[in-house]
PADRENGU-807558 format. One record per atom (N, C-alpha, C): x, y, z. Coordinates in steps of 0.001 Angstrom, whole numbers, padded with zeros to 6 digits, always signed. Each point is the difference from the previous one (the first is absolute). Example, Ala and Ser with C-alpha at 12.3 -4.5 7.8 and 13.67 -1.06 7.14 Angstrom:
2
+013190-005690+007800
-000890+001190+000000
+000900+001200+000000
-000350+001050-000720
+000820+001190+000060
-000770+001090+000730
//
This chain:
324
-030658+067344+010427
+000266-000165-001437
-000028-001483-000348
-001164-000021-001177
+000223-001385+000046
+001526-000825-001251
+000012-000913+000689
+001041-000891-001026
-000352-000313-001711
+000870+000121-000821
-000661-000409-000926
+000567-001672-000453
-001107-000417-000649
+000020-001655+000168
+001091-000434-000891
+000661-001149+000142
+000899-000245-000624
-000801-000898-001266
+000830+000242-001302
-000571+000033-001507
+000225-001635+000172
-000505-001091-000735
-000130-001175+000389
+000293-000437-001669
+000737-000226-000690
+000283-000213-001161
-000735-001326-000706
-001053-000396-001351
-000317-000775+000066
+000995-000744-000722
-000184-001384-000019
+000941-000628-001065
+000037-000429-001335
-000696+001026-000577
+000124+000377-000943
+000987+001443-000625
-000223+000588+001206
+000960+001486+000194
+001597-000698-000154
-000131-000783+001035
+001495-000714+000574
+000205-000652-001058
-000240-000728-001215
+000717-000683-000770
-000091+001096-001159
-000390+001297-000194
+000031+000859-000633
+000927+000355+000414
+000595+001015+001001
+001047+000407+000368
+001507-000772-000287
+000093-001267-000247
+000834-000606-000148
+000391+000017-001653
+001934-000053+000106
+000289-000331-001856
-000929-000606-000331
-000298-000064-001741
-000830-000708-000668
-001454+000146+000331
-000832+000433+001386
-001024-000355+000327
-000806+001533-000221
+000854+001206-000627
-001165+000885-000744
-001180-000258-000682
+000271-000990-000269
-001025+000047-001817
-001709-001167+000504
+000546+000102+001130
-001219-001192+000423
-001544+000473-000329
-000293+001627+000411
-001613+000246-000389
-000143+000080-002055
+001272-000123-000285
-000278-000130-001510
-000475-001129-000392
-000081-001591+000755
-000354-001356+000048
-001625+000245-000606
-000267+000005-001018
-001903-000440+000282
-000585-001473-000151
+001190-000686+000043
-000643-001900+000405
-000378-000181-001407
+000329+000080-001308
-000136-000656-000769
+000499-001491-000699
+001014+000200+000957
+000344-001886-000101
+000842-000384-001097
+000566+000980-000746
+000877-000257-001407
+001408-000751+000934
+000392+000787+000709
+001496-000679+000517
-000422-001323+000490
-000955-000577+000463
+000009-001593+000018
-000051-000704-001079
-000869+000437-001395
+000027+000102-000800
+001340-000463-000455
+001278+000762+000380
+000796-000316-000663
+001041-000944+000584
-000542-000346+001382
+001189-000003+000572
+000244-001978+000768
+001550+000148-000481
+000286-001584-000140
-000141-000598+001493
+000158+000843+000876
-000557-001169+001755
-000626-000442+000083
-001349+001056-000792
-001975-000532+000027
+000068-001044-000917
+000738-000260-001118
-000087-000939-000281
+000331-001640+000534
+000943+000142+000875
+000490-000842+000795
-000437-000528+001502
-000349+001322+000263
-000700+000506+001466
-000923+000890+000055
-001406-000579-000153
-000972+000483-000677
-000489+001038+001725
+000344-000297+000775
+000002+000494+000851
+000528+001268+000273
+001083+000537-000574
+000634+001330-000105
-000803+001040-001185
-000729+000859+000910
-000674+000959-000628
+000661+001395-000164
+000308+000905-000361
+000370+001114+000100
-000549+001155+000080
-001386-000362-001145
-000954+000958+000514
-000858-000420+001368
-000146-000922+000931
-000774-000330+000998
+000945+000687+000999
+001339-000534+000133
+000917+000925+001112
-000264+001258+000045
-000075+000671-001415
+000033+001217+000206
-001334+000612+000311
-000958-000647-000303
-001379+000383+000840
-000258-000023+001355
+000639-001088+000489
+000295-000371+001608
+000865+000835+001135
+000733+000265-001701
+000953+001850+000890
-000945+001077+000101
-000871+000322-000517
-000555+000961-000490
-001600+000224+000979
-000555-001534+000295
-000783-000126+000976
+000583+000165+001192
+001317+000120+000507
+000333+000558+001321
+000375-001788+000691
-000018-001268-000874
-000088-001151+000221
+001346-000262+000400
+000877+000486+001067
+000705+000111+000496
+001118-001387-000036
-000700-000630+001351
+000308-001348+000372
+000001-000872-000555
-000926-000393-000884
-000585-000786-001161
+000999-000182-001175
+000401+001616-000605
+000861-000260-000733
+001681-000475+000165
+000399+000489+001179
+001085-000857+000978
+000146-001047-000096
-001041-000826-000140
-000322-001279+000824
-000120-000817-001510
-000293+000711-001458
-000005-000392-001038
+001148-000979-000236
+000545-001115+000068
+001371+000037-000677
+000299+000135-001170
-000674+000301-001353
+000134+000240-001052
+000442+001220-000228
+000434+000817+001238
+000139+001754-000554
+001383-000256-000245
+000780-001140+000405
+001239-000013-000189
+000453-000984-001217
-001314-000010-001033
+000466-000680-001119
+000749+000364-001140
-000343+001607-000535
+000443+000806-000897
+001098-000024+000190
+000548-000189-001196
+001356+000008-000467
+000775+001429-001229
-000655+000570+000203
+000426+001055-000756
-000189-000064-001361
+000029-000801-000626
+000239-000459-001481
-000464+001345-000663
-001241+000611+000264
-000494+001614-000586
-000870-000971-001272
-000406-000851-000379
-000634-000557-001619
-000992+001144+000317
-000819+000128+001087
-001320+000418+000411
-000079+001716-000761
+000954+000761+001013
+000667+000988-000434
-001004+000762-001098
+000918-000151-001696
-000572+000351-000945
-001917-000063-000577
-000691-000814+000758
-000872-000979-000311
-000791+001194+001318
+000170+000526+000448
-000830+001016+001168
-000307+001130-000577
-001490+000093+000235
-000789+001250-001097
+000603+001519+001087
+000255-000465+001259
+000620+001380+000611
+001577-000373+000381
+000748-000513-000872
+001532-000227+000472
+000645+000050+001485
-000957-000892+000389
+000617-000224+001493
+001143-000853+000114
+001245-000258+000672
+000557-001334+000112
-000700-000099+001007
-000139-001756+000292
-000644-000550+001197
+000804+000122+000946
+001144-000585-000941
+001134-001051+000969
+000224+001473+001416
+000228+000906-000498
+000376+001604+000535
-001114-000285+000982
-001324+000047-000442
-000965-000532+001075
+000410-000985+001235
-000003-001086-000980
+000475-000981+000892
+000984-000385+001054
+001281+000479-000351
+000777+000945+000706
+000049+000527+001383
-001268+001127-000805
-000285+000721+001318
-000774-000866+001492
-000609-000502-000781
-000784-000868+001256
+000711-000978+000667
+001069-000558-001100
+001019-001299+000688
+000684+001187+001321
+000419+001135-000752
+001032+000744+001319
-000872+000021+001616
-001218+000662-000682
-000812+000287+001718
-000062-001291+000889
-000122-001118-000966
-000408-001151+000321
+001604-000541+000881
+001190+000193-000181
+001068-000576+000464
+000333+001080+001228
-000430+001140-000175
+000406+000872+001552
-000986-000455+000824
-000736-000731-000370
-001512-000408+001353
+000123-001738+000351
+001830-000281-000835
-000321-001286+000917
-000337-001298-001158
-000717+000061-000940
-000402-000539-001202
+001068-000758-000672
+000268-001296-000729
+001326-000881-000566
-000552-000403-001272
+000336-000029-001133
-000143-000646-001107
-000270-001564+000199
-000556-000430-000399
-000680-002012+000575
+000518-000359-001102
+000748+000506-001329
+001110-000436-001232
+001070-000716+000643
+000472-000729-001022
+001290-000809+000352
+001085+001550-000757
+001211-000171+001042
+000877+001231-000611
+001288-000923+000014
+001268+000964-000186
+001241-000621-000633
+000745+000256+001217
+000865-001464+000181
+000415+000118+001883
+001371-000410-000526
+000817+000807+000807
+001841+000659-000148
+000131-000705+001017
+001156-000970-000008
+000816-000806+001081
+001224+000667+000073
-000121+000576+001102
+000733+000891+000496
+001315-000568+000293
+000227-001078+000149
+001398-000447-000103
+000832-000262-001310
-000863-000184-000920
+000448+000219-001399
+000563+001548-000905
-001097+000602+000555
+000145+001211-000616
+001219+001150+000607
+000785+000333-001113
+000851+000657+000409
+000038+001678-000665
-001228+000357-000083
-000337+001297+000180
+000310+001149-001100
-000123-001537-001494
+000651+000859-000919
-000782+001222-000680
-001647-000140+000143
-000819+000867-000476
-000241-000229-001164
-000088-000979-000731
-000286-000381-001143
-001578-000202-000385
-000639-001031+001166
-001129+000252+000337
-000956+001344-000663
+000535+000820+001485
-000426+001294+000229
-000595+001046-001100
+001442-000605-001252
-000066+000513-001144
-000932-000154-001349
-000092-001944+000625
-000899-000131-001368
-001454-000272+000312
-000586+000057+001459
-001293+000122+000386
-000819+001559-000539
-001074-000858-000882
-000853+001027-000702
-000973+000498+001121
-000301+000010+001194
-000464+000535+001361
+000478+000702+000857
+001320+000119+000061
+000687+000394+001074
-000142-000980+001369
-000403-001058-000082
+000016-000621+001047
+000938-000359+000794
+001294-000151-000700
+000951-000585+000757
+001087+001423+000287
+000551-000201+001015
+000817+001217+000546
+001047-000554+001297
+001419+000458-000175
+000930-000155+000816
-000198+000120+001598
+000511-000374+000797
-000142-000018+001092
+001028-000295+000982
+000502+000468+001122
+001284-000319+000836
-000733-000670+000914
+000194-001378+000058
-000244-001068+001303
+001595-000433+000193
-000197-000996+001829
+000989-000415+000407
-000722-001520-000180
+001181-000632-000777
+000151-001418+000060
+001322-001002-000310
-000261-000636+000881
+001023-000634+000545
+000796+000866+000695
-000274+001228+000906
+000504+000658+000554
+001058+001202-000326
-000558+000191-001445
+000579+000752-001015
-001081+000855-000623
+000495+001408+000159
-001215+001301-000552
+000186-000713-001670
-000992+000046-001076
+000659+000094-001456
-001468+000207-000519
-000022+000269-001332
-001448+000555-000661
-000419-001299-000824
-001403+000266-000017
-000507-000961-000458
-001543-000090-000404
+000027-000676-001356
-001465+000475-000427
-001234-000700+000751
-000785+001277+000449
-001396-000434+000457
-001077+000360-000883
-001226-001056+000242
-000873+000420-000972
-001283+000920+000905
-001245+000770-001075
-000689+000672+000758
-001285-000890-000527
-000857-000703+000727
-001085-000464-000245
-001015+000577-000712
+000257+001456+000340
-001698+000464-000435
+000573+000447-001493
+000901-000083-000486
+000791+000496-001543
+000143-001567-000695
+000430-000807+000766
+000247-001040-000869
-000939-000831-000788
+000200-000318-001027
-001093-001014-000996
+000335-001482-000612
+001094-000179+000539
+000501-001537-000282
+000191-000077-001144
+000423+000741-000873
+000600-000153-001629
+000892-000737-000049
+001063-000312+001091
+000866-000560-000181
+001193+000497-000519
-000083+001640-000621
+001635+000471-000740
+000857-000093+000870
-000362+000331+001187
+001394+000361+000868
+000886-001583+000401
-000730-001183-000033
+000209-001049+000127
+001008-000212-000822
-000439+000249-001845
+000719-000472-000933
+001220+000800-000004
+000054+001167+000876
+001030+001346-000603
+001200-000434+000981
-000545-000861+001237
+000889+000217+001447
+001426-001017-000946
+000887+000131+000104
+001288-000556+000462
+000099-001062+000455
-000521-000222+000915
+000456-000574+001362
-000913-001257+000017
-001100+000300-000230
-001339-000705-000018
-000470+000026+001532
+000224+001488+000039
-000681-000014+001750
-001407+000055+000418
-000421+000474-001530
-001653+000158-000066
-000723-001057-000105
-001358-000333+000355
-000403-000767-000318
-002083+000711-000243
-000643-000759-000823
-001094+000473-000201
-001085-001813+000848
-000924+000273+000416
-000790-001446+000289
-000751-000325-001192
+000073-001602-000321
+000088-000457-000746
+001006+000328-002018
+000604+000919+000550
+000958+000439-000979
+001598+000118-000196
+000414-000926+001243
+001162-000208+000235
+000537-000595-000988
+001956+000559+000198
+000086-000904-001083
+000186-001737+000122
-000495-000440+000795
-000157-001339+000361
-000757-000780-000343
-001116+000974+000272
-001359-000383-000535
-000177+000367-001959
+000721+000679-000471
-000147+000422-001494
+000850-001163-000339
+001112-000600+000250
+001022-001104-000107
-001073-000996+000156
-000755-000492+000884
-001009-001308+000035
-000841-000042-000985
-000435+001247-000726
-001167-000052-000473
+000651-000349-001643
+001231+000939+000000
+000372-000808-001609
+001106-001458+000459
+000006-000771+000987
+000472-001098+000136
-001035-000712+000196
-000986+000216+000264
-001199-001009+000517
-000376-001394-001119
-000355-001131+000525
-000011-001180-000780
+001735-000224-000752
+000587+000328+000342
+001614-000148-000503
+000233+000610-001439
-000716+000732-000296
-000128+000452-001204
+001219+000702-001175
+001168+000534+000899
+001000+000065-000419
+000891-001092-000378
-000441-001051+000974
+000836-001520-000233
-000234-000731-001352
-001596+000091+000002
-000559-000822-001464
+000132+000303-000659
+000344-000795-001275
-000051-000037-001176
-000991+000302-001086
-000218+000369-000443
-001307+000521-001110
-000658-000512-001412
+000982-001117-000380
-000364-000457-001286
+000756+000554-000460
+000939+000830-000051
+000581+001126-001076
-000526+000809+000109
-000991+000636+000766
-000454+001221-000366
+000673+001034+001074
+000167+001280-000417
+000922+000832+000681
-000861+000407+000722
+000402+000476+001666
-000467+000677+001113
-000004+001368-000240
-001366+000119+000751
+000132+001567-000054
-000817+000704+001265
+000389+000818+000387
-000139+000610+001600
-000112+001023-000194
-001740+000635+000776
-000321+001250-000287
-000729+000312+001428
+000728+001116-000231
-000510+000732+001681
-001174+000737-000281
-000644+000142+000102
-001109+000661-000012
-000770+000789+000761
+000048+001610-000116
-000989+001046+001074
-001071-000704+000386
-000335+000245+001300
-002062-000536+000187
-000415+001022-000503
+000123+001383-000548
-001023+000976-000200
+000047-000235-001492
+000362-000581-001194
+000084+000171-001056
-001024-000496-000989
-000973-001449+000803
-000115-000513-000585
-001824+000174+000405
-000843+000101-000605
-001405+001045+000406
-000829-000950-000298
+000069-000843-001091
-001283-000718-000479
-000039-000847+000042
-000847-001119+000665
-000386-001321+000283
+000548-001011-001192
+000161+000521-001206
+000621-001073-001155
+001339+000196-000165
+000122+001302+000335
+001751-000308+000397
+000758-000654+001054
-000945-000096+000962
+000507-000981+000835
-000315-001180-000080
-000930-000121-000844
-000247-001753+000248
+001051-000297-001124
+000327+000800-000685
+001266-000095-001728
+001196-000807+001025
+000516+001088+000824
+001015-000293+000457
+000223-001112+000753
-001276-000533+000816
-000119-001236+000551
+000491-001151-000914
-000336+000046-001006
+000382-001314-000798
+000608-000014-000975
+001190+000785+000326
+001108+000049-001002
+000652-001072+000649
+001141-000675-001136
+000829-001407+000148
+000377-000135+001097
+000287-001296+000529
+001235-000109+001666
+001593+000366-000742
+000237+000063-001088
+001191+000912-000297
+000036+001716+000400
-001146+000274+000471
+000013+001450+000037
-000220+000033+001703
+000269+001027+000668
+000033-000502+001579
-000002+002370+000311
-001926-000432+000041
+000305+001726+000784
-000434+000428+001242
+000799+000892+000570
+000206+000477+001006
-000492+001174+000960
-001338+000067+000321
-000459+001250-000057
+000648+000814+001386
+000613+001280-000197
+000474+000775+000760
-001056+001665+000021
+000053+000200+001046
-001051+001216+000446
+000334+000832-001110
+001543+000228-000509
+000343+001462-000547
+001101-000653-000938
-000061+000237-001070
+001311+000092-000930
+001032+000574+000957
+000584+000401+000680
+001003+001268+000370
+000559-001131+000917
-000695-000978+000770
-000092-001164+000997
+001291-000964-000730
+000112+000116-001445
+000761-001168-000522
+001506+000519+000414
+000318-001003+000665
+001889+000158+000213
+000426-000820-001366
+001542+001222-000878
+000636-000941-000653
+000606-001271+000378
-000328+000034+000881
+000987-001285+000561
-001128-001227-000077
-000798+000241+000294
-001383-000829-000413
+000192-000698-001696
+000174+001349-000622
+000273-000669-001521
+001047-000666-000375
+001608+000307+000743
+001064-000504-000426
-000203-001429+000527
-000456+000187+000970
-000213-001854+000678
-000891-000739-000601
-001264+000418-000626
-000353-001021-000876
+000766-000456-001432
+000421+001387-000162
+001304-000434-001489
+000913-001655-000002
+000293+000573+001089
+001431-001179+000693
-000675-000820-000014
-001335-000120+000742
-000606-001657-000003
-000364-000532-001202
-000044+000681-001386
-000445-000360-001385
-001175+000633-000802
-000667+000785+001138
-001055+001012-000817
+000608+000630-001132
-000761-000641-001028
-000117+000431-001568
+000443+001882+000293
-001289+000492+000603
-000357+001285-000001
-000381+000590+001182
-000476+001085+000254
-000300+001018+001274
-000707+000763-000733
-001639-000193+000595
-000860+001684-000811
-000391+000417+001266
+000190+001286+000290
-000718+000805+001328
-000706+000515-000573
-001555+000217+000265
-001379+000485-000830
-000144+001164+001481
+000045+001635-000173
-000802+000552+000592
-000896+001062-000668
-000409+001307+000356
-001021+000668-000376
+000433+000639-000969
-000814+001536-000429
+000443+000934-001050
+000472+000713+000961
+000982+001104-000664
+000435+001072+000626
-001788+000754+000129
+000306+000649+001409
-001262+000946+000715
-001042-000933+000718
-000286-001552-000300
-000448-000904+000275
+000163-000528+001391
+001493-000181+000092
+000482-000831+001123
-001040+000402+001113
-000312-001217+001055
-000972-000136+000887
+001166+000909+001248
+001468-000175-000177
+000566+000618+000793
+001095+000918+000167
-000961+000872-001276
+000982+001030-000429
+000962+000103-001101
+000978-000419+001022
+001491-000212-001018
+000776-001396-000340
-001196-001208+000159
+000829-001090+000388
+000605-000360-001547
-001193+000347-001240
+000586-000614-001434
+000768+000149+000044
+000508+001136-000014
+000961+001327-000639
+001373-000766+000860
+000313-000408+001263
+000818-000362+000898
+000681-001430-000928
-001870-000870+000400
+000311-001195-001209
+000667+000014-000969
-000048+000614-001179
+000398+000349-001193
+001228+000565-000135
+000469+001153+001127
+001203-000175+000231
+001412-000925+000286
-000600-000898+001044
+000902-000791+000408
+000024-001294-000967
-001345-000319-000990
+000521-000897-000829
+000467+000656-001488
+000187+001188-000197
+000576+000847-001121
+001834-000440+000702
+000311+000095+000888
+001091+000029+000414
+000609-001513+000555
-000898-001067-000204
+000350-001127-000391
+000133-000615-001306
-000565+000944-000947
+000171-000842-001450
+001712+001029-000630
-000338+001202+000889
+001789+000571-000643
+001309-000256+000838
-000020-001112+001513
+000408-001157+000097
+000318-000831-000932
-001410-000096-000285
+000522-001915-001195
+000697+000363-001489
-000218+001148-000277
+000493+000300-001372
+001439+000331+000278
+000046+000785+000964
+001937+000026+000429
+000786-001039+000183
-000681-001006+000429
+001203-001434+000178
-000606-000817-000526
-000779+000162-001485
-000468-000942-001255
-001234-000808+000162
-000510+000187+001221
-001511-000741-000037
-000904+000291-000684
-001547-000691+000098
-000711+000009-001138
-001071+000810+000788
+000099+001131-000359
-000920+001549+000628
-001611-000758+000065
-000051-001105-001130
-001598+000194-000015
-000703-000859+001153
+000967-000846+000696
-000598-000492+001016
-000879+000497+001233
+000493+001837+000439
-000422+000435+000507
-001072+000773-000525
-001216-000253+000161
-000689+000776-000352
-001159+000825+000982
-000291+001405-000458
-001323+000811+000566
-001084+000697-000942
-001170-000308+000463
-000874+000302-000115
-000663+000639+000314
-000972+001358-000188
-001072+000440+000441
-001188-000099-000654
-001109-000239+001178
-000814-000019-000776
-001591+000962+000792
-000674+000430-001184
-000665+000888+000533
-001030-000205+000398
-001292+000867+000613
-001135-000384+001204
-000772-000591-001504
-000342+000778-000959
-000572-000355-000738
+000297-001405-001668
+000954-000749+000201
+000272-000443-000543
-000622-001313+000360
+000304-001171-001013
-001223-000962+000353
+000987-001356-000511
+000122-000783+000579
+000984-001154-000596
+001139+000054-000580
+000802+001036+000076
+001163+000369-000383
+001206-001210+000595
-000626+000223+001584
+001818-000889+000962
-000209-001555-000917
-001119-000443+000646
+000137-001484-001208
+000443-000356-000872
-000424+000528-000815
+000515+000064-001416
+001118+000659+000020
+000741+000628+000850
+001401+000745-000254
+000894-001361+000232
-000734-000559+001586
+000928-001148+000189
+000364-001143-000907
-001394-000557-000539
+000091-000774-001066
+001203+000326-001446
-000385+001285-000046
+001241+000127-000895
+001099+000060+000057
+000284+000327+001356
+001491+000048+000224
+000558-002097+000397
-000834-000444+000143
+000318-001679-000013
+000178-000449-001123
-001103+000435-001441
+000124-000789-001135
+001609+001091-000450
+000599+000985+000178
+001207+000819-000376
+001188-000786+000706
-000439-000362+001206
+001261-000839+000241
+000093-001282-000309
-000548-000361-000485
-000332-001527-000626
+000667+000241-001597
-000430+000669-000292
+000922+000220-000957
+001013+000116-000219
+000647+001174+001317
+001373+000532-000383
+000980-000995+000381
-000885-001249+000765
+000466-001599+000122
+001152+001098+001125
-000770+000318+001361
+000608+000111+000925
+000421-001023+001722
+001393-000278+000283
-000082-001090+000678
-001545-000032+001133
-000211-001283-000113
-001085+000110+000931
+000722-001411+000958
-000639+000348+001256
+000209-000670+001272
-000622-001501+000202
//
């Protein structure tokens, strides 16, 4: 009797079989989700329809070996904009999973927990829009206790869990808060004086800002204005804002996306929270609410942050607010 052969799955089957990775023969490579999508703009190199052809050719190794499969960030813009309503990310997903049981690491910078800091409150845990971060019982210092670890192939360096920790056990590369402290201290800029003109400090999403004249806008706004670009609105710690207050900043604008926009999900919405709950701070023990300010602004909008900033300088110039 003969044996019958064992079924040899291609990998295309295998990332079918996986969550999210049903919908893959619905793909017909029309290219709208690059089309829409903010990495290719950045990283013209991250294709979505090419991965998924490379799955589909049986291009096994190749696509492994891609490091761009671990660029998608979920955001979904693409989503609506797909003539057969695929999510990618669900795609994408799927291929990151096969890709981490065979050995495979994200080549991203991720968010690294100093384990001697962290005291296992789960706060983290809570406000990571990935699930990346998750409790854990290690012995240190010769003591069992829990403590947040991160998962590489989930993490995207947004930075929330950084801004959310307590403790400041988190840290993101190049997004520390050490490094966000240098960048609005740099040239002594809190020290100097301005002519009279009031300071103003604006954090600013990298995904917000799309068009070559909005960035060159923002380049040459006054040395009274001092901005800060952070991966994610959600990234801004209040404590970031109360400390420029104290040093004499006029104002605080955090600029991130529209709601459904965010490059990482939930970071506005986080943003917008935690500075909604700094201006009903300042109104309870008589401060002046308008210092804190947020912004969103949308994919399609066109010179809005500029001109928002500008106005909020000639408003405090007016309201003849102390300046530094």
């Amino acid at each position: 009797m003969e044996h019958a052969e064992k079924t040899v799955r291609s990998f295309k089957d295998e990332v079918m079989a996986e969550p999210g990775g049903q919908h893959l023969q619905r793909c017909y490579s029309c290219g709208t989700c690059v089309s829409m999508c903010l990495i290719n703009q950045t990283c013209p190199d991250y294709n979505p329809r090419r991965i998924l052809r490379m799955v589909m050719l049986d291009m096994r190794q190749e696509t492994f070996e891609n490091p761009t499969i671990w660029h998608c960030s979920s955001c979904d813009l693409c989503y609506p904009h797909c003539p057969q309503g695929i999510r990618i990310s669900e795609l994408m997903q799927a291929i990151k999973n096969i890709a981490v049981r065979e050995g495979y690491e994200s080549p991203l910078p991720t968010s690294q927990v100093d384990e001697e800091k962290c005291s296992g409150c789960d706060v983290c845990e809570k406000a990571c829009p990935y699930g990346a971060l998750s409790l854990v019982v290690k012995t240190i210092d010769g003591k069992e206790r829990k403590v947040s670890q991160t998962n590489k192939a989930l993490c995207m360096a947004c930075g929330i869990c950084a801004a959310a920790c307590p403790l400041s056990a988190i840290t993101v590369e190049d997004h520390s808060n050490e490094k966000i402290a240098a960048r609005i201290q740099a040239g002594h800029w809190l020290k100097k004086t301005r002519g009279g003109e009031p300071k103003v400090l604006v954090f600013n999403c990298s995904w917000n800002l799309r068009a070559e004249d909005d960035r060159a806008a923002m380049a040459e706004l006054p040395p009274n204005v001092r901005v800060v670009t952070v991966p994610c609105s959600g990234r801004v710690d209040p404590t970031f804002v109360l400390s420029a207050l104290q040093a004499g900043v006029a104002a605080v604008l955090v600029a991130g996306c529209e709601p459904g926009q965010c490059h990482y999900k939930q970071g506005t919405r986080i943003a917008q929270g935690r500075m909604h709950t700094l201006r009903n701070m300042f109104e309870q023990v008589g401060l002046d609410t308008g210092r804190v300010r947020f912004v969103q602004i949308g994919t399609e909008e066109r010179g809005r942050l500029p001109a928002m900033i500008m106005d909020l300088v000639a408003e405090l110039k007016s309201a003849r607010v102390p300046v530094a």
